[in-house]
N, C-alpha and C positions, 0 to 999 in steps of 0.2 A: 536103877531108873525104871520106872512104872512103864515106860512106853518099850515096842518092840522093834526090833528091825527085821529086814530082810533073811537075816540068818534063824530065825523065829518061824519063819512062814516056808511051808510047803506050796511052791510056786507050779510044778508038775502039772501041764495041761490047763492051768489056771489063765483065765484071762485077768490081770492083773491092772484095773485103773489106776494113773499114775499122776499125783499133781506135778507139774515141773513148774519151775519161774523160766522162762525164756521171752520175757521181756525185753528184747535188744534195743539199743539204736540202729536205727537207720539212713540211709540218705541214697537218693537216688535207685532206689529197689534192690537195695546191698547192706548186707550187715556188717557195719563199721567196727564193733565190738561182740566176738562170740562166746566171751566170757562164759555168761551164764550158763550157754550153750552146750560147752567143753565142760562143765561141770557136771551135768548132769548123768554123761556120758555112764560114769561105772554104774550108775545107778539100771540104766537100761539093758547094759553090758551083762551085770548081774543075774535079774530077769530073766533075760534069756537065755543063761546060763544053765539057771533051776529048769528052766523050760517053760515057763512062762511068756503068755505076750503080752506085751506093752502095751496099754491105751492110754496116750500121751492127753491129758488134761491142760491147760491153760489160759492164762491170758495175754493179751495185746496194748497196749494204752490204752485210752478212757474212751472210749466208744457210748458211754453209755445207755448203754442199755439196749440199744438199737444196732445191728448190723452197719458195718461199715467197710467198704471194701478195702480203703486203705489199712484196716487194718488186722484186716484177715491173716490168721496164721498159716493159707496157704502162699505167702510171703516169706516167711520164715524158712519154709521147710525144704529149699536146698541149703543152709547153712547145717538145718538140722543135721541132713544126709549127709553132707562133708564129714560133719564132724565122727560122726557114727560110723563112715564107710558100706552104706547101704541104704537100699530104696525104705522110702516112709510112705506110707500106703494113707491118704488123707480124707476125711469125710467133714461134708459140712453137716451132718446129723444122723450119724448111722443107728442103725438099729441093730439086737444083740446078733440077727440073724446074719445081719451081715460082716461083723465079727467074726461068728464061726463059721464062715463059710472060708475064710480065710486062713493059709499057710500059718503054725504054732507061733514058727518064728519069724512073723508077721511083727514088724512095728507100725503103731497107729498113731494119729495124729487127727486129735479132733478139734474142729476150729473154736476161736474165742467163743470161752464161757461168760464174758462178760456181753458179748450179744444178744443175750435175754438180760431182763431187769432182774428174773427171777434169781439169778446168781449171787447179788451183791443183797438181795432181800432174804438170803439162806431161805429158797421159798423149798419147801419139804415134797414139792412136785415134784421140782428138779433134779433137788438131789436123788428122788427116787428112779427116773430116768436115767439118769446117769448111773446110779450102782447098779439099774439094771443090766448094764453093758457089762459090767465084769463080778470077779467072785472074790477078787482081792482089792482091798484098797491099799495103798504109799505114797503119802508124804513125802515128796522130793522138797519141798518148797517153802522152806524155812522164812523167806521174804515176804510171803503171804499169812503167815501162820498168827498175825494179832490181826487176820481178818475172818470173821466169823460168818462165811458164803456157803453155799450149797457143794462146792468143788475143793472145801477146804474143812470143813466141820460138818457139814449136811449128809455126805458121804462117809463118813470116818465112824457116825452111828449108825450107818444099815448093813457095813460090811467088815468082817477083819479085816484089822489096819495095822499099820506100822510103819515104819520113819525109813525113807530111801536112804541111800551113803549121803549126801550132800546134807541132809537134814540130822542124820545120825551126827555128821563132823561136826556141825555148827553144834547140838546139842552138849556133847561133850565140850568144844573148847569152853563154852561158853559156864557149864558145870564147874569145871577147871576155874575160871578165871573169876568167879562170883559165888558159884554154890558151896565149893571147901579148896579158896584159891591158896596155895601156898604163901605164906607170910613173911615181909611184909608186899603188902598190896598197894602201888600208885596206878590213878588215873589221871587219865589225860581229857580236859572237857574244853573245847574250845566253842570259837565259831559266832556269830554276830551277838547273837542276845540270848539273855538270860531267861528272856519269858517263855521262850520254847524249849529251854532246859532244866525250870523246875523241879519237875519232878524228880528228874532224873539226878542233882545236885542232891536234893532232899535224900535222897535213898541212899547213894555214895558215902555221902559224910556219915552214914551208918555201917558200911560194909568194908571202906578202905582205910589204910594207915594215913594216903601223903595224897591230897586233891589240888593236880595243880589247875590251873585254872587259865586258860590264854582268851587271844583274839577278842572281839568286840568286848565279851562278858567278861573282859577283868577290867573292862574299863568302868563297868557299872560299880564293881566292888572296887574297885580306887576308893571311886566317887564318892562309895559309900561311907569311906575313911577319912574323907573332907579331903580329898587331895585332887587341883582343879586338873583336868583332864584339857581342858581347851576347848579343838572343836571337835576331837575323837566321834565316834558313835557311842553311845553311851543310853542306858535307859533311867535317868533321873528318878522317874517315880518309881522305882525297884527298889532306893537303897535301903527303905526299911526290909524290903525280903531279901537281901543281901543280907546287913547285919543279922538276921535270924539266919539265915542259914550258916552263917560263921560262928551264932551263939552254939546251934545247936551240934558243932565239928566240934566248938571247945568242950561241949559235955559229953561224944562221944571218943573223944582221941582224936580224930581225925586232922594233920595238921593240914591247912589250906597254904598253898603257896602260889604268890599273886608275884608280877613282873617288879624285878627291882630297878631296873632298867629297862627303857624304851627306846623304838626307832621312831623319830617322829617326821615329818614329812609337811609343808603347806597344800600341797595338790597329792592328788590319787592318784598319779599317771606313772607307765612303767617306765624307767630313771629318774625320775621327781629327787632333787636336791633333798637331802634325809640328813638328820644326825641322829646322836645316844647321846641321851639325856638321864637322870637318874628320874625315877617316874614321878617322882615327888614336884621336878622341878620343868611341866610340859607348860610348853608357852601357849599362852591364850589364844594363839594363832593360828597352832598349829593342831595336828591329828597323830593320835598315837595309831600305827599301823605294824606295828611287831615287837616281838619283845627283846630284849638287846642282849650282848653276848655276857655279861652279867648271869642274868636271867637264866641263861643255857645254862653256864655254867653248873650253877644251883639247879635247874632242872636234870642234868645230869649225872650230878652227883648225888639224887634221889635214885634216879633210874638205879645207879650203882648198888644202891642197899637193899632195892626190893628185889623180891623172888618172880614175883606177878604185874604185870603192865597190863591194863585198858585205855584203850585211849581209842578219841570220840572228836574229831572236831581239831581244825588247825590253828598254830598259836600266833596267826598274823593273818593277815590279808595274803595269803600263801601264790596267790594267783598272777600278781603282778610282782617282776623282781625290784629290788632290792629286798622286798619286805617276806618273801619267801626263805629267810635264811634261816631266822628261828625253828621253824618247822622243822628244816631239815636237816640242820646240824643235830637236832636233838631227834628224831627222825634215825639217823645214820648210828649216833651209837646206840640207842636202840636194839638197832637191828645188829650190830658187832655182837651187843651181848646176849642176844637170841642163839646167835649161830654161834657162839662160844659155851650155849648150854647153860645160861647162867640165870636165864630172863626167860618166863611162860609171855608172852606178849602175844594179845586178842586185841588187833581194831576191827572197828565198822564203821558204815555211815557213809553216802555219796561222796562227800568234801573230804572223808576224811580218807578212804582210798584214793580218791585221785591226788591227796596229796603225801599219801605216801608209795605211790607211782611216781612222783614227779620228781623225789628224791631218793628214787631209785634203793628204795628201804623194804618193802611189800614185799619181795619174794623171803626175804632174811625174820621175816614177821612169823610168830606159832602158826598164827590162823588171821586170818584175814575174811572178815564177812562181807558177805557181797549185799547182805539186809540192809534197807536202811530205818523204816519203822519199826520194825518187827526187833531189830537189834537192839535200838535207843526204847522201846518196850520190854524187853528184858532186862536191859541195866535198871533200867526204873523200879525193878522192882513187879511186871503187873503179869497175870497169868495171861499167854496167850490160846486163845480159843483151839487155831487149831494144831496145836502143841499136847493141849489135856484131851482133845478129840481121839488122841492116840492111847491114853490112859484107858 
């Protein structure tokens, strides 16, 4: 791989700029979730390992462009400290002098870079501000990496750079599972609609052996087979880019595997009266909301032949139960044949972690990304910016 890591770079005395993702939620001036947080940990760990200091780079939610108190990373930064086991020394704009005035093994913490406009404009002001503060650049922050900012590619061409552990692991599983994944290859692509997984389909039916296809978006391609869906979610005017995309899986091998059976349901509410129907036969009345134990079946008995799993998106309305079962039955052995060594299995994606959180599958999973753009941009197929910024 063209890009470098840590193990690459002589860190010795170096002040060392570092992007992190530490985008948390919040509630009530507490961070509810430190995922992100505890990930980036080795990466800092490292660092100052080599003898390096940290200058923690990030963002906050959408401030844009303007200062915002609420969503200052000095908020953030006793979770920071918890997790790390020591003080974070915090500036809301420091200068290099005030870096090196600073203890080696000093961790920094400089507030959201998205509080200038200049950030998300990659204005080449900024970025040069910013490398002025240190003499190494790293990449921790694979989440942000299909975005092309002053703290994420603007920085990565004025200073040696290289890819933190957190960015290192997503690079590799994700090599593994698409760039030379061991054969055969099934993905999993769920989730409401088709129109915001385009591309991502298109590219698939090119790279993978078995695409199975759940949640809203198989009801588009039902649909697209004449077969009446009811009053499912459904996107009508797709199914001629449905049928292409199934022409162009029969011209590259790729088999598509759509729900044989449904749970179909008259209301969306959680215990709503459901049965399992075969999909062919969904009453006019009703809504398809999961795909039925049929379906697992034959979705798991793919999972069995392949070497390599991706999956992307849940195969029901996963959020409310009954109709969570799909997911997670297929979800569980999954993750049996991960931890039995049998199955390379990489998800991402919001919905698609927390649904495979909820069926307690996620920790039994290869690698599990915590991306959600940056991830569904890779399977696509599309170079991210600041990925080659590292090249």
């Amino acid at each position: 791989m063209a890009w470098k890591t840590l193990d690459d770079m002589e860190l010795a005395g170096k002040r060392v700029l570092t992007r992190v993702d530490i985008n948390v939620p919040m509630e009530n001036g507490r961070v509810t979730d430190a995922t992100r947080i505890t990930r980036i940990v080795p990466t800092i760990t490292d660092i100052l390992a080599k003898g390096g200091t940290p200058i923690l780079l990030a963002h906050f939610g959408r401030p844009k462009g303007n200062p915002n108190p609420e969503m200052s990373l000095s908020l953030i930064q006793p979770a920071l400290e918890a997790a790390l086991g020591r003080d974070v020394v915090f500036f809301e704009r420091p200068s290099r002098a005030d870096i090196d005035a600073l203890p080696a093994d000093t961790v920094v913490l400089v507030e959201n870079t998205r509080f200038s406009a200049m950030e998300e404009a990659n204005d080449p002001k900024m970025a040069e501000f910013l490398a002025s503060l240190g003499d190494v650049f790293c990449n921790d922050a694979f989440s942000a990496a299909h975005r092309a900012h002053a703290s994420t590619t603007g920085v990565a061409q004025l200073l040696p750079s290289c890819a933190g552990r957190l960015m290192e692991a997503e690079l590799r599983a994700l090599e593994k599972a698409l760039g030379a994944p061991e054969r055969p290859v099934v993905a999993v692509v769920g989730g409401a609609k088709v129109s915001t997984k385009l591309d991502l389909l298109s590219n698939l039916v090119e790279k993978v052996d078995i695409l199975i296809i759940g949640g809203g978006m198989a009801n588009t391609f039902l649909a697209a087979q004449g077969i009446d869906v009811g009053k499912s979610l459904c996107e009508h005017e797709l199914a001629d880019t449905a049928r292409a995309i199934a022409e162009k899986a029969a011209t590259t091998g790729c088999a598509i595997l759509l729900p044989r059976d449904v749970v179909v349901a008259r209301a969306f509410k959680e215990g709503a009266a459901s049965e399992v129907v075969a999909a062919e036969n969904c009453p006019a009345d009703a809504m398809i909301l999961d795909a039925g134990p049929d379906s697992v079946a034959h979705i798991c008995q793919a999972f069995g032949q392949a070497k390599t799993l991706i999956w992307n998106g849940p195969l029901g309305a996963f959020e409310i139960p009954p109709f969570d079962a799909a997911t997670n039955a297929a979800a569980a052995y999954a993750a049996g044949l991960s931890r039995a060594g049998k199955l390379v299995s990489v998800a991402g994606g919001g919905d698609t972690v927390a649904a495979l959180n909820k069926a307690d599958a996620a920790e039994s999973f290869t690698y599990i990304s915590t991306a959600g753009g940056a991830f569904l941009e890779w399977m696509e197929g599309k170079t991210l910016p600041g990925v080659a910024a590292l090249g």
